[in-house]
C-alpha distance (Angstrom), angle and dihedral (degrees) to the residues before:
residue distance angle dihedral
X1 . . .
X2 3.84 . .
X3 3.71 118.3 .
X4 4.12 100.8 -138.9
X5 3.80 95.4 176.3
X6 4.00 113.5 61.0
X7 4.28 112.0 -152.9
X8 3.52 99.2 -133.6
X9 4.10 117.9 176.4
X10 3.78 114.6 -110.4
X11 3.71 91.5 20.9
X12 4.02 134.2 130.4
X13 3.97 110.7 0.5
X14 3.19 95.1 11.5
X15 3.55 102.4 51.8
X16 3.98 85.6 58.3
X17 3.90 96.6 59.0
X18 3.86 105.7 141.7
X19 3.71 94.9 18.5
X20 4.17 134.9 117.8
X21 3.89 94.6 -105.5
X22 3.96 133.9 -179.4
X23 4.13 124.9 -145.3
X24 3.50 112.8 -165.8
X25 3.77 95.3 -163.7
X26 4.57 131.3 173.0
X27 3.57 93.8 -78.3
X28 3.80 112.8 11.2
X29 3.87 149.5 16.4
X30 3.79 121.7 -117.3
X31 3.57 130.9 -168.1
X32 3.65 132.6 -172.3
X33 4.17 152.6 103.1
X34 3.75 107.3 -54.0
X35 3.76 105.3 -129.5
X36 4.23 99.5 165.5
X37 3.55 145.8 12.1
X38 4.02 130.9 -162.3
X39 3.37 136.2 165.1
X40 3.82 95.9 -92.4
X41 4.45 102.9 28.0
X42 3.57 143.5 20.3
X43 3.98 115.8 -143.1
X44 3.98 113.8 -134.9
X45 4.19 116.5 -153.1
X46 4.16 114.1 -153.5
X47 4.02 85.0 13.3
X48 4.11 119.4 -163.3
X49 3.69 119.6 175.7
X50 3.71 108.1 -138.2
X51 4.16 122.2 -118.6
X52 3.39 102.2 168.2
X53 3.54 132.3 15.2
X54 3.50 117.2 -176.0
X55 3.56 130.9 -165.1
X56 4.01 102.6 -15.1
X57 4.20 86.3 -138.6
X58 3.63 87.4 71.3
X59 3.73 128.1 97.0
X60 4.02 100.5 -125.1
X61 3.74 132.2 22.5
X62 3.69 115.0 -103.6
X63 4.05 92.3 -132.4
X64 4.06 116.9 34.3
X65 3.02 122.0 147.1
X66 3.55 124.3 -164.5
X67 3.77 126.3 -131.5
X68 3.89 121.3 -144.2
X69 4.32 92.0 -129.4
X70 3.56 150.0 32.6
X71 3.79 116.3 -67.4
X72 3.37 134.1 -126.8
X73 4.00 116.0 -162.8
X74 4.13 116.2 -172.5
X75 3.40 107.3 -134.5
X76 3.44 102.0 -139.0
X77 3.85 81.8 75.9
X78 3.59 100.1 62.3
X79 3.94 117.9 113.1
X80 3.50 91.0 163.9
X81 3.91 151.0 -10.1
X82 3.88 146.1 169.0
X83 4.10 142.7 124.4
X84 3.90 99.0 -55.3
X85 3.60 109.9 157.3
């Protein structure tokens, strides 16, 4: 069996500590700065959940809306995630 995916250390969430990042999880889309990473959640800084996107070549989503305190997202809910806008 091939091994497409290579574990390398400091890679994926980690490697986005500090930075504006999207999770496009089962039931919603959260955006926010990525202040911590464990093995089981990711904590979100200046958190919005995401209604409406809009055209993903835009600049800002169409429908965030922002939440009043730090986030914590499970990761076990995660489809997704990366620097989108």
């Amino acid at each position: 069996m091939k091994r497409l995916i290579e574990e390398v250390e400091n890679e994926g969430l980690v490697s986005l500590i500090g930075q504006r990042i999207t999770l496009f999880c089962m039931n919603y889309i959260y955006t926010g700065k990525l202040v911590g990473v464990n093995d089981l959640c990711v904590k979100l800084d200046d958190p919005a959940i995401v209604y409406d996107t809009g055209p993903f070549d835009t600049q800002k989503w169409t429908d965030a809306q922002n939440l009043p305190h730090n986030m914590y997202i499970m990761l076990n809910s995660v489809e997704s995630f990366g620097v989108v806008k």
